[in-house]
PyMOL CGO cylinders between C-alpha atoms (Angstrom):
from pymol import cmd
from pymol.cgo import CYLINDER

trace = [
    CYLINDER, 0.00, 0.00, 0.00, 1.64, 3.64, -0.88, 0.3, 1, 1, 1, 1, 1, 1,
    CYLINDER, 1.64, 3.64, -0.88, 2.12, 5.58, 2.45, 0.3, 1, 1, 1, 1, 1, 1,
    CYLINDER, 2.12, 5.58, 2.45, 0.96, 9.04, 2.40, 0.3, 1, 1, 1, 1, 1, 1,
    CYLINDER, 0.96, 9.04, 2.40, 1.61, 11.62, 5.01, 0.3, 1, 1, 1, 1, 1, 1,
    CYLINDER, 1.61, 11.62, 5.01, -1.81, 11.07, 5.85, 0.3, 1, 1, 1, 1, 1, 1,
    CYLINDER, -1.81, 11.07, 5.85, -1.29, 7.86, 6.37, 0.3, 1, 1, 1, 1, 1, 1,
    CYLINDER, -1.29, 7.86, 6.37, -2.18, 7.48, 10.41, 0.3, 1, 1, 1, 1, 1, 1,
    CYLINDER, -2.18, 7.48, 10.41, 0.36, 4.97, 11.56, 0.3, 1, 1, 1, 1, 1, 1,
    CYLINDER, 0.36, 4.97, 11.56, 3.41, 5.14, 9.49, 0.3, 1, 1, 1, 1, 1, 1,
    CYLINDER, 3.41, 5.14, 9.49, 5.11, 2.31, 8.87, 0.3, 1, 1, 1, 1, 1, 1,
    CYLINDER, 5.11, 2.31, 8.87, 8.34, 3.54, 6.63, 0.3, 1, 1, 1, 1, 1, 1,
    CYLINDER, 8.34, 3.54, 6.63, 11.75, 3.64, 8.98, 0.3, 1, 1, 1, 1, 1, 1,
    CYLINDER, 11.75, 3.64, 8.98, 11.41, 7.19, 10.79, 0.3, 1, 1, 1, 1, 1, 1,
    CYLINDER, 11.41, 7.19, 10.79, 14.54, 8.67, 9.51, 0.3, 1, 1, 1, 1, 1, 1,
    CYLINDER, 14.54, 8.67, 9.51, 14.80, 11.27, 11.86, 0.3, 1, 1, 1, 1, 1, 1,
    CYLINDER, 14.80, 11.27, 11.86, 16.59, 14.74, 10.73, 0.3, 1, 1, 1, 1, 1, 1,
    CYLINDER, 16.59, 14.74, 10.73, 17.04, 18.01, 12.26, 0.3, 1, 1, 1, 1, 1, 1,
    CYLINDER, 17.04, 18.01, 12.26, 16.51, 21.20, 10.01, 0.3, 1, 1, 1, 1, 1, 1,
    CYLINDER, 16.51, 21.20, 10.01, 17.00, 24.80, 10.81, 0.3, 1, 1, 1, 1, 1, 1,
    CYLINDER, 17.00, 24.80, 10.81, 13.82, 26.74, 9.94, 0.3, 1, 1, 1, 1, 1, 1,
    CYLINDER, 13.82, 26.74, 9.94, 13.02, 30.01, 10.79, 0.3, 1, 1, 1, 1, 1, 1,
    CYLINDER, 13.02, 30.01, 10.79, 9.08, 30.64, 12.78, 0.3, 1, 1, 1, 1, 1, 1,
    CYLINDER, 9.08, 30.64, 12.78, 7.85, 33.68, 14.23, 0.3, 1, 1, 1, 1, 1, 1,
    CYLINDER, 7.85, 33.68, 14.23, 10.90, 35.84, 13.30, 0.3, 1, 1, 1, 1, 1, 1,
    CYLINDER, 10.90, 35.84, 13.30, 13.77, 33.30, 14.60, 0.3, 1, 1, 1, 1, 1, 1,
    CYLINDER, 13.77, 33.30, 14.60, 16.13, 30.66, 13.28, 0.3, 1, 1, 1, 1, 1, 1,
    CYLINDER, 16.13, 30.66, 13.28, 15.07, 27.41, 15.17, 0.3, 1, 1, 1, 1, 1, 1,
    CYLINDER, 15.07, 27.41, 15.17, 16.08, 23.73, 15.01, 0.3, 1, 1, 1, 1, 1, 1,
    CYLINDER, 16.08, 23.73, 15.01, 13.18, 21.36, 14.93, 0.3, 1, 1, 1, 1, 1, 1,
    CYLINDER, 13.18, 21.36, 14.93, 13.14, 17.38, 14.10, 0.3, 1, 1, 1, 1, 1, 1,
    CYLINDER, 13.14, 17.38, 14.10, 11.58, 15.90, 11.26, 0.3, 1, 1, 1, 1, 1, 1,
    CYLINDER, 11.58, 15.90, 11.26, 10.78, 12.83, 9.85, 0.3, 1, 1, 1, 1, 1, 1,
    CYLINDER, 10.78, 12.83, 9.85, 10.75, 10.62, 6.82, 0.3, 1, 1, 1, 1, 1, 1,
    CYLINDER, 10.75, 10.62, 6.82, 6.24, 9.96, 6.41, 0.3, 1, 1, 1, 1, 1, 1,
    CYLINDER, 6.24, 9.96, 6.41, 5.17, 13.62, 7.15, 0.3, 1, 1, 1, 1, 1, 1,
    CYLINDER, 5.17, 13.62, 7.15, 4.45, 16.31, 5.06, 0.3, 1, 1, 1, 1, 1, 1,
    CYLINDER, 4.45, 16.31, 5.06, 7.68, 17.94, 3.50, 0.3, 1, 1, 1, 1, 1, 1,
    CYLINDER, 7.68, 17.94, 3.50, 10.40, 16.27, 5.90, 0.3, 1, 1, 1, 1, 1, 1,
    CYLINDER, 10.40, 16.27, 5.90, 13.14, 18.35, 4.04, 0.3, 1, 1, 1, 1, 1, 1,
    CYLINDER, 13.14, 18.35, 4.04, 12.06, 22.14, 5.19, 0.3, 1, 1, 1, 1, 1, 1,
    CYLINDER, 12.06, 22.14, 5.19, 8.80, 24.29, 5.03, 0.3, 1, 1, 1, 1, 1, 1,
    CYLINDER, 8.80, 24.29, 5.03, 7.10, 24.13, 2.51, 0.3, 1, 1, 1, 1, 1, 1,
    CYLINDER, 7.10, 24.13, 2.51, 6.29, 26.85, 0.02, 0.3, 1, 1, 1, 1, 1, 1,
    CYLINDER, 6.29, 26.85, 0.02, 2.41, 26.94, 0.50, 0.3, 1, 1, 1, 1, 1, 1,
    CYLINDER, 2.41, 26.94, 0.50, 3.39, 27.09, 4.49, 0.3, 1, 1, 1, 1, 1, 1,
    CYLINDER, 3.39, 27.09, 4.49, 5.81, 29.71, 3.61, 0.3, 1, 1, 1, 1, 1, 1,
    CYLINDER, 5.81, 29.71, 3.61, 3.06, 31.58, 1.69, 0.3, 1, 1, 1, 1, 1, 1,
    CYLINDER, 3.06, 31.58, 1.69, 0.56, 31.45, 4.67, 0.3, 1, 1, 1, 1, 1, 1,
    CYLINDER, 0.56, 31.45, 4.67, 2.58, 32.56, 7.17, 0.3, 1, 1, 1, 1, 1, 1,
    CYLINDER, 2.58, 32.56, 7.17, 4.29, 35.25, 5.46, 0.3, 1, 1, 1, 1, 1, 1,
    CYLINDER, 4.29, 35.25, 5.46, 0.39, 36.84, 4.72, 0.3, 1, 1, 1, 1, 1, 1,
    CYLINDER, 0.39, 36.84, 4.72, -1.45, 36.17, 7.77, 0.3, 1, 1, 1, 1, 1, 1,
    CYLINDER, -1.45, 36.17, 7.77, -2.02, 38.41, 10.48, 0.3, 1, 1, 1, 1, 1, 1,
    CYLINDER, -2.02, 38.41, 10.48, -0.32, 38.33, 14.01, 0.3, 1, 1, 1, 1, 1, 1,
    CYLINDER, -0.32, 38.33, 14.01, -2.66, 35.47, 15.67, 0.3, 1, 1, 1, 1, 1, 1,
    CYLINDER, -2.66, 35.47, 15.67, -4.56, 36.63, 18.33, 0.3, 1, 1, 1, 1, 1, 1,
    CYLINDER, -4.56, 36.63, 18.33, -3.35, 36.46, 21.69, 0.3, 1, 1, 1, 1, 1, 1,
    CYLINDER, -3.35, 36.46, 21.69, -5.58, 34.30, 23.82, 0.3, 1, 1, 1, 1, 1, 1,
    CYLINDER, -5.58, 34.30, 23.82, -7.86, 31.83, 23.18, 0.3, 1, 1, 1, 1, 1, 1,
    CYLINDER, -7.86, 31.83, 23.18, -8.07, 28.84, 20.94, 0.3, 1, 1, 1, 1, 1, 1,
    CYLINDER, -8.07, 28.84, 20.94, -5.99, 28.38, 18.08, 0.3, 1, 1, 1, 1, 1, 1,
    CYLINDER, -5.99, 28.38, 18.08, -5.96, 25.75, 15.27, 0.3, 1, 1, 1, 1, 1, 1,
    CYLINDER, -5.96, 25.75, 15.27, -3.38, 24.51, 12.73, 0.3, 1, 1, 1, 1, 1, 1,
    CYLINDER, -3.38, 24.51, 12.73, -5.54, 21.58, 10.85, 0.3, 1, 1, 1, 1, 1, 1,
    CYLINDER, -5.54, 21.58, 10.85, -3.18, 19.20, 9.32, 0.3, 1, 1, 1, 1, 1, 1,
    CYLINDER, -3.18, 19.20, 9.32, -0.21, 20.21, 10.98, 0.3, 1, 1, 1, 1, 1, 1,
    CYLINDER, -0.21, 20.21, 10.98, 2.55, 17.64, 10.30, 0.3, 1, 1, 1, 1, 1, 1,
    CYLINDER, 2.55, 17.64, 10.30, 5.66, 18.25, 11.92, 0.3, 1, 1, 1, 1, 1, 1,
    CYLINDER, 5.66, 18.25, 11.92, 4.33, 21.33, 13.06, 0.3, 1, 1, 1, 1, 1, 1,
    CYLINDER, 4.33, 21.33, 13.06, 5.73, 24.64, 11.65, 0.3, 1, 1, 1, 1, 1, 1,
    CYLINDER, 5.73, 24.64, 11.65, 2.16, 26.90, 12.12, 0.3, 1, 1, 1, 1, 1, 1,
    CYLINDER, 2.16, 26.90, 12.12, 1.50, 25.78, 15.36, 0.3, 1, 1, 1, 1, 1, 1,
    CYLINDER, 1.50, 25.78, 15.36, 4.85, 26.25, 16.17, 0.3, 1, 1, 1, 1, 1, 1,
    CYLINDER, 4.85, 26.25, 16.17, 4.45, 29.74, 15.15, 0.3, 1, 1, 1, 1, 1, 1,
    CYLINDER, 4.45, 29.74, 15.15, 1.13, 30.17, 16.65, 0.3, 1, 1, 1, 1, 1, 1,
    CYLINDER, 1.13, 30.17, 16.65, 2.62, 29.34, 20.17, 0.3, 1, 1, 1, 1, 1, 1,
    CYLINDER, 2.62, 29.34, 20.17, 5.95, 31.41, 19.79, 0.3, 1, 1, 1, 1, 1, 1,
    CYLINDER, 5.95, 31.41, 19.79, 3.59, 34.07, 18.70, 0.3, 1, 1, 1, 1, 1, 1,
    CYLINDER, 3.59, 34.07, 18.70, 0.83, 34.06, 21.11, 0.3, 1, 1, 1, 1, 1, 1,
    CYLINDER, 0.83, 34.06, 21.11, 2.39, 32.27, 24.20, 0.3, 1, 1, 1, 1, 1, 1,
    CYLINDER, 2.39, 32.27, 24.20, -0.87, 32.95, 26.63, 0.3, 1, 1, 1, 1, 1, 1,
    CYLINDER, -0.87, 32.95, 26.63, -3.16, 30.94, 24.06, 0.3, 1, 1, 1, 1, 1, 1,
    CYLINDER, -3.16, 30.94, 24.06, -4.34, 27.36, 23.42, 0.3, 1, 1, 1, 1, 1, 1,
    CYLINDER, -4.34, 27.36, 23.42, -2.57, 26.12, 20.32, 0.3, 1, 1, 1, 1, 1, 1,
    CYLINDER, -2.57, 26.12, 20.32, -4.35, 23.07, 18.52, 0.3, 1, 1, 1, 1, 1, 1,
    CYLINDER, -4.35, 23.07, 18.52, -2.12, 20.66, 16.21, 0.3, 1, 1, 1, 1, 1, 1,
    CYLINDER, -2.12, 20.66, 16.21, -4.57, 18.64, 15.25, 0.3, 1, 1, 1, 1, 1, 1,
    CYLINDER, -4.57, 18.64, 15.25, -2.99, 15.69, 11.94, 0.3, 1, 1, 1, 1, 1, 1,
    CYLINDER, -2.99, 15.69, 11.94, -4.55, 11.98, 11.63, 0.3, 1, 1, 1, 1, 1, 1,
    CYLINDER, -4.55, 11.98, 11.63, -0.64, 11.42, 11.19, 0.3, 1, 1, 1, 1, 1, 1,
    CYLINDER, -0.64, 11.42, 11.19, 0.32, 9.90, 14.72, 0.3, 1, 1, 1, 1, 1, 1,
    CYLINDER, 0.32, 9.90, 14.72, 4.50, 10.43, 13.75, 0.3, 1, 1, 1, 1, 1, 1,
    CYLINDER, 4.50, 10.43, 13.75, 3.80, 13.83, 12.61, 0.3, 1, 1, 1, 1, 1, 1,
    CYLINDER, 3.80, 13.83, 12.61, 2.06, 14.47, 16.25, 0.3, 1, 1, 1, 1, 1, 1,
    CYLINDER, 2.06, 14.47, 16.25, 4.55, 12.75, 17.62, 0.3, 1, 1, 1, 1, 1, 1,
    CYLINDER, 4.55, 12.75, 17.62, 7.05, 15.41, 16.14, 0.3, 1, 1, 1, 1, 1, 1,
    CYLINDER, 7.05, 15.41, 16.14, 4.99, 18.34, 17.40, 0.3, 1, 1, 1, 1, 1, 1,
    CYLINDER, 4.99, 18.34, 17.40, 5.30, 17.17, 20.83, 0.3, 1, 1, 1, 1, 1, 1,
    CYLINDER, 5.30, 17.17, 20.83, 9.30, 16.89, 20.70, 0.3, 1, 1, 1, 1, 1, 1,
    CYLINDER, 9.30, 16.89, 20.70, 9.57, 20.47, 18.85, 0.3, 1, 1, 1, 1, 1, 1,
    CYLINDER, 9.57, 20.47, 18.85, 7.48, 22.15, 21.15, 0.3, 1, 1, 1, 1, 1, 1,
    CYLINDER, 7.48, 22.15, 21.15, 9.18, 20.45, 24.24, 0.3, 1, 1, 1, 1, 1, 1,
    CYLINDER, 9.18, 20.45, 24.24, 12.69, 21.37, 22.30, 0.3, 1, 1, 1, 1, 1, 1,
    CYLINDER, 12.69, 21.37, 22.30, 11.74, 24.83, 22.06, 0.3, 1, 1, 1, 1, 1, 1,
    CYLINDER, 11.74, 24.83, 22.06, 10.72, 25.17, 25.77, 0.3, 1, 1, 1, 1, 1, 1,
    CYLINDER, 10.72, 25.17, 25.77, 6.87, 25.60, 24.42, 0.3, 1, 1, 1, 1, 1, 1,
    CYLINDER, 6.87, 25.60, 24.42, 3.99, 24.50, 26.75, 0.3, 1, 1, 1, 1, 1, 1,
    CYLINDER, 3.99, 24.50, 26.75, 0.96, 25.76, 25.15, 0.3, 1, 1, 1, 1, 1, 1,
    CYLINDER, 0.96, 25.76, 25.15, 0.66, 23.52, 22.08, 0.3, 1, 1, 1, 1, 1, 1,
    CYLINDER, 0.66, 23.52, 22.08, -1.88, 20.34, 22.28, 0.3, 1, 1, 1, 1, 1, 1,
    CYLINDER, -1.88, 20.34, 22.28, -0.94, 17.93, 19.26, 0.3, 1, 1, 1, 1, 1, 1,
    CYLINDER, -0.94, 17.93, 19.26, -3.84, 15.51, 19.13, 0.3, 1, 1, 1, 1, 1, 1,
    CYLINDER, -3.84, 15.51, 19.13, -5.84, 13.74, 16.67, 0.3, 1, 1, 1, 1, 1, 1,
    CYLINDER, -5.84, 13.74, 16.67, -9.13, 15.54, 15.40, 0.3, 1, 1, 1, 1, 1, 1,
    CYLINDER, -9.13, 15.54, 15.40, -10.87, 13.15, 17.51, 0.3, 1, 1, 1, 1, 1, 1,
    CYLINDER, -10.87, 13.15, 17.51, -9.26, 14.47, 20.73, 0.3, 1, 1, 1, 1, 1, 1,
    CYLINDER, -9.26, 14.47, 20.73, -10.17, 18.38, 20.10, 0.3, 1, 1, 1, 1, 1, 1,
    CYLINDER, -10.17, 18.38, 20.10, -13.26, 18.74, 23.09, 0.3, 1, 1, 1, 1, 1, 1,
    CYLINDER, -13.26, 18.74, 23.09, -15.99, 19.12, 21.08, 0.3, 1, 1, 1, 1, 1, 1,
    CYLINDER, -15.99, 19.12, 21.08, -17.11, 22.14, 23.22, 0.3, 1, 1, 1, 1, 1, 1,
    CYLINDER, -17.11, 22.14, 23.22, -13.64, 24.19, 21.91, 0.3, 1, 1, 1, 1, 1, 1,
    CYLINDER, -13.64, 24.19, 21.91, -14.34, 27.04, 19.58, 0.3, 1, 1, 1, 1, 1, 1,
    CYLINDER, -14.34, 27.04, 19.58, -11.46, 28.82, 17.86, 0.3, 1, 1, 1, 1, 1, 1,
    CYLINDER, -11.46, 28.82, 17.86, -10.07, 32.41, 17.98, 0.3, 1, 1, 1, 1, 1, 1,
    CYLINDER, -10.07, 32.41, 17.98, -8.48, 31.75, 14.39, 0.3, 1, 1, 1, 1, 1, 1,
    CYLINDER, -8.48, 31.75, 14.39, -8.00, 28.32, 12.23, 0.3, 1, 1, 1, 1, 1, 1,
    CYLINDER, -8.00, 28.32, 12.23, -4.29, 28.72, 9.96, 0.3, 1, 1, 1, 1, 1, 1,
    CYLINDER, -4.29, 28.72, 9.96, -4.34, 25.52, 7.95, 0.3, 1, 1, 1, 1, 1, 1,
    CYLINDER, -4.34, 25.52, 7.95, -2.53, 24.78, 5.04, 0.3, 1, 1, 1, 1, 1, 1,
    CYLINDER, -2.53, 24.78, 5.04, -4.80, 21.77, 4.06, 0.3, 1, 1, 1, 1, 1, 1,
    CYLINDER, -4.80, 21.77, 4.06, -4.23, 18.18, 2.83, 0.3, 1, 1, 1, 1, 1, 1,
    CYLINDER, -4.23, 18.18, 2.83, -5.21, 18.97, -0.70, 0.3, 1, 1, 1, 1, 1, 1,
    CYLINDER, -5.21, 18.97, -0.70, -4.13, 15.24, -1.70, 0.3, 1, 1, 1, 1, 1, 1,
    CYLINDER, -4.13, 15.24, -1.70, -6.84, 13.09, 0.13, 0.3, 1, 1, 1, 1, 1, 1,
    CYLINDER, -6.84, 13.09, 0.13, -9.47, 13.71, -2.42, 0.3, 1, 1, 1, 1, 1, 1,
    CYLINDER, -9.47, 13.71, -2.42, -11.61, 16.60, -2.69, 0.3, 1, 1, 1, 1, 1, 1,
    CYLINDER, -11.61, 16.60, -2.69, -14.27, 14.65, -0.82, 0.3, 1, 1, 1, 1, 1, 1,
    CYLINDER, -14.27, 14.65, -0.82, -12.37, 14.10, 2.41, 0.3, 1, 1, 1, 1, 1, 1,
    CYLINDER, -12.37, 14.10, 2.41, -11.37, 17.43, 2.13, 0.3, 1, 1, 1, 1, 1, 1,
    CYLINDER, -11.37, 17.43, 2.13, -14.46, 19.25, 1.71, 0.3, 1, 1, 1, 1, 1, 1,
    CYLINDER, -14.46, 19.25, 1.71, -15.72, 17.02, 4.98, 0.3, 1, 1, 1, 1, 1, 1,
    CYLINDER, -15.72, 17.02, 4.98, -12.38, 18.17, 7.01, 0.3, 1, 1, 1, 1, 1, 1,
    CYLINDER, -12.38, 18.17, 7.01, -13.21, 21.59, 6.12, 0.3, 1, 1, 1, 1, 1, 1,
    CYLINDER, -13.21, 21.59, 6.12, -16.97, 21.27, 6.73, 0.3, 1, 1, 1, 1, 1, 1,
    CYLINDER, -16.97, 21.27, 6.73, -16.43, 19.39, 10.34, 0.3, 1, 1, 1, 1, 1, 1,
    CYLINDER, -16.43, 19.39, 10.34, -13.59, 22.38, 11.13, 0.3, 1, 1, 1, 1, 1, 1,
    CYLINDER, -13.59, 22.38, 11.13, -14.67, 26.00, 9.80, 0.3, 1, 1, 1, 1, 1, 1,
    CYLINDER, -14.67, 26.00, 9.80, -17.63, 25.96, 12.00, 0.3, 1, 1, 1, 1, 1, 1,
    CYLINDER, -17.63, 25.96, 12.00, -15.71, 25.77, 15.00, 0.3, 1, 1, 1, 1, 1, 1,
    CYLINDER, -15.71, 25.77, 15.00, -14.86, 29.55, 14.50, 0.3, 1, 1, 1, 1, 1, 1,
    CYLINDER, -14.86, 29.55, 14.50, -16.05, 31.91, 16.81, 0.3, 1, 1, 1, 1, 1, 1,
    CYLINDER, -16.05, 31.91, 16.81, -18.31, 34.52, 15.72, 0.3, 1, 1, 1, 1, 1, 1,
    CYLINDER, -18.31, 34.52, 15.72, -15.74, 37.23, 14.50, 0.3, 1, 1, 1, 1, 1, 1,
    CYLINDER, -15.74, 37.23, 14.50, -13.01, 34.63, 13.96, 0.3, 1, 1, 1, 1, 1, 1,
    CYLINDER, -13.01, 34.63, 13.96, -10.89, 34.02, 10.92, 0.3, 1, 1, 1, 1, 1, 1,
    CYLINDER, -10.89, 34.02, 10.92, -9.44, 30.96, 9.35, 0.3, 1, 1, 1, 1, 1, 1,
    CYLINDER, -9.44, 30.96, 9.35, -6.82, 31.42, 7.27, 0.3, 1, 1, 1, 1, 1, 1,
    CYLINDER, -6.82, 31.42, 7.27, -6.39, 28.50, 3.86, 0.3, 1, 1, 1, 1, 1, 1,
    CYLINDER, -6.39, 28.50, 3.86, -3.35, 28.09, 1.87, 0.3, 1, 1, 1, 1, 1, 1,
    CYLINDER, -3.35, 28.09, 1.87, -4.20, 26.53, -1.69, 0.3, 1, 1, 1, 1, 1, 1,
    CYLINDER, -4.20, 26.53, -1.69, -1.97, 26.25, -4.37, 0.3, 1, 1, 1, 1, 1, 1,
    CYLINDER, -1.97, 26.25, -4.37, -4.17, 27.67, -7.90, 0.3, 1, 1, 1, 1, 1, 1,
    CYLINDER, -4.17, 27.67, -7.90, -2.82, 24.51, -9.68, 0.3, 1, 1, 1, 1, 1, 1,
    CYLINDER, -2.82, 24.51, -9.68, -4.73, 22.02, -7.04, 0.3, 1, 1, 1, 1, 1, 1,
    CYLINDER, -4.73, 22.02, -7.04, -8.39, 24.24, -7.06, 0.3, 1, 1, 1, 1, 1, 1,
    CYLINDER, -8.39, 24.24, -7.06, -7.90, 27.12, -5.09, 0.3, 1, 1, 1, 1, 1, 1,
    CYLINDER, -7.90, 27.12, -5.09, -10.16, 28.87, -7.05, 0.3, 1, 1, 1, 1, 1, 1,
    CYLINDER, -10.16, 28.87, -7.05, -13.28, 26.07, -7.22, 0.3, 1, 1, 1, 1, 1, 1,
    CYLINDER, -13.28, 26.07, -7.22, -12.24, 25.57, -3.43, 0.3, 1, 1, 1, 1, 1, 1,
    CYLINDER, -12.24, 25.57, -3.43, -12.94, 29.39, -2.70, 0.3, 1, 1, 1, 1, 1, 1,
    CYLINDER, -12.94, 29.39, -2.70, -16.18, 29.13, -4.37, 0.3, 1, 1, 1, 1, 1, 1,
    CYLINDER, -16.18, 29.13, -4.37, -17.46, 25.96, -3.04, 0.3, 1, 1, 1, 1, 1, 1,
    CYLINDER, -17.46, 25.96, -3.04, -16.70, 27.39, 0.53, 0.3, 1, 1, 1, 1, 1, 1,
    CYLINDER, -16.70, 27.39, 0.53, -18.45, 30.28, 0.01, 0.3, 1, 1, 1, 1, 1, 1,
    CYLINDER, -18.45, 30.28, 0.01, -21.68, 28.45, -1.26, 0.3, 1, 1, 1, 1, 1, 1,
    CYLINDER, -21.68, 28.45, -1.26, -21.44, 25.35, 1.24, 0.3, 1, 1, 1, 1, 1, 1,
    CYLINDER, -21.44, 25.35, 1.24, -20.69, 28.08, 4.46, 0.3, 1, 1, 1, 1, 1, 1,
    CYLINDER, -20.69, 28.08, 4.46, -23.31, 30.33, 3.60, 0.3, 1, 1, 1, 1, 1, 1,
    CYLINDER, -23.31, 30.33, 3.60, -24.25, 33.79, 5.29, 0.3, 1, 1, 1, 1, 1, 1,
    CYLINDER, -24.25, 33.79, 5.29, -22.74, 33.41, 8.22, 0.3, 1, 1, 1, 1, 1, 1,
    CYLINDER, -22.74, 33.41, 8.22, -19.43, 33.30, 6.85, 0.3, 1, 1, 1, 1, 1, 1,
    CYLINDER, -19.43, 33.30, 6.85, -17.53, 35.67, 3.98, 0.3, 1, 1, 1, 1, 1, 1,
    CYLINDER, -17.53, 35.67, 3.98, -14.68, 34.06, 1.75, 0.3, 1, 1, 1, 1, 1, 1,
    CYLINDER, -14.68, 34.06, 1.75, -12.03, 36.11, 0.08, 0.3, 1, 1, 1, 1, 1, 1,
    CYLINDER, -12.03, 36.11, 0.08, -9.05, 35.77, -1.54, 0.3, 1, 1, 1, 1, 1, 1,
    CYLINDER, -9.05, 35.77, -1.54, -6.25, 38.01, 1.03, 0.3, 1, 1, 1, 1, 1, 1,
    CYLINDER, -6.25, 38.01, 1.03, -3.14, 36.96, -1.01, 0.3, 1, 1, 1, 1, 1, 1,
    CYLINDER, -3.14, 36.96, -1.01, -1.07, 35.45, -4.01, 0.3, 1, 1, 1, 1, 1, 1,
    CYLINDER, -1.07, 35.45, -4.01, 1.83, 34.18, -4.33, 0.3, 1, 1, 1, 1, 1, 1,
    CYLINDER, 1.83, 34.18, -4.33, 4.17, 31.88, -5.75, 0.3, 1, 1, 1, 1, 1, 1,
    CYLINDER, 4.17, 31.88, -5.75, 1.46, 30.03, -7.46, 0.3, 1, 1, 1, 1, 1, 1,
    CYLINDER, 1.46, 30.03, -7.46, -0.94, 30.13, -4.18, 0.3, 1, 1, 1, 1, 1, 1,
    CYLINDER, -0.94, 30.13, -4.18, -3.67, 31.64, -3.01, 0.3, 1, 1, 1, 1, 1, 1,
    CYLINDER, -3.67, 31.64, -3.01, -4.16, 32.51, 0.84, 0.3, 1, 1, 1, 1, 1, 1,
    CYLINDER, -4.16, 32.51, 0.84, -8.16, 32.56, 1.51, 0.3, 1, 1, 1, 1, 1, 1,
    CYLINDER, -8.16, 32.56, 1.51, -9.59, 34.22, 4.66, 0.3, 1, 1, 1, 1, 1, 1,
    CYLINDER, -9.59, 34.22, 4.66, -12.76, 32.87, 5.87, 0.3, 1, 1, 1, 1, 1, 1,
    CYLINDER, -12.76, 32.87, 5.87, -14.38, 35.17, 8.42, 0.3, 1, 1, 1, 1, 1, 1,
    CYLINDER, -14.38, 35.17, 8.42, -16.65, 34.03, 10.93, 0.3, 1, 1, 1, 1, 1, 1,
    CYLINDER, -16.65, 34.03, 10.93, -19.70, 37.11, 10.92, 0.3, 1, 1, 1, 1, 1, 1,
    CYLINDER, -19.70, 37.11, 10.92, -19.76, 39.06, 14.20, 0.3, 1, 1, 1, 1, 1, 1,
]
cmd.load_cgo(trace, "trace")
């Protein structure tokens, strides 16, 4: 069976690796591993996103949906050290490597858990997700449909797409599925992606 960084129990040889990577404004060392999402450094799209988002806000609960070894919720916690940071992956190594990063980094406010393991009473100040686009547009649209309506009223998730894997068709279906309640625009592109904000209405 081909292993996928969604896969949820890895079973390819670890491979462990240390890479310098700079988050919230600093060079940092973090651990990585081979059967997570781009092992090697951060990726572009991730690079993309956090280059156009907005400081996160400083309390609350924050998300980073599908966060493999964990560069955004890295940043979310370095940035905003008095909130709740959510790593939420099905990818138990890639939680696994959240957990050692955060505890590298002397971070105590990140909770790297599988989307089953969020309390379902947890709303979220702001969602930063740059989303599995390769599980299938069905299990995406479900991820994003479980997820975005978690935001609290006012709130803002923040979507990294790249235009050659549907950005555009994503950013309209969202719109359409999330209704009133919620407004959908493109905030950014770049390097062949497109950063969508979806607001929350006060």
């Amino acid at each position: 069976m081909t292993e996928h960084y969604f896969t949820p129990s890895p079973e390819s040889a670890p491979a462990y690796r240390q890479i310098t990577a700079r988050l919230a404004g600093r060079d940092v060392t973090v651990t990585t591993a081979a059967g997570v999402f781009s092992p090697e450094h951060v990726d572009t799209g991730t690079n993309v996103l956090l280059s156009h988002v907005p400081p996160p806000p400083p309390g609350g609960h924050l998300l980073d949906l599908g966060c493999g070894w964990g560069p955004i919720a890295l940043t979310l916690a370095l940035e905003s050290p008095h909130a709740t940071v959510w790593a939420v992956d099905v990818n138990e190594r890639a939680l696994d490597l959240v957990r050692r990063n955060a505890q590298n980094l002397a971070i105590s406010n990140i909770n790297a858990v599988a989307p089953a393991d969020v309390p379902a009473d947890v709303a979220f100040t702001t969602i930063w997700s740059n989303p599995p686009i390769r599980v299938g547009k069905n299990e995406l649209h479900a991820i994003l449909e479980t997820w975005l309506p978690r935001l609290e009223a006012g709130s803002d998730a923040w979507l990294v797409i790249a235009r050659n894997l549907g950005s555009d068709s994503l950013h309209r279906w969202l719109q359409t599925e999330l209704g009133a309640d919620f407004l959908v625009h493109r905030a950014a592109t770049n390097k062949g992606y497109r950063v969508l904000r979806v607001r929350r209405r006060a």
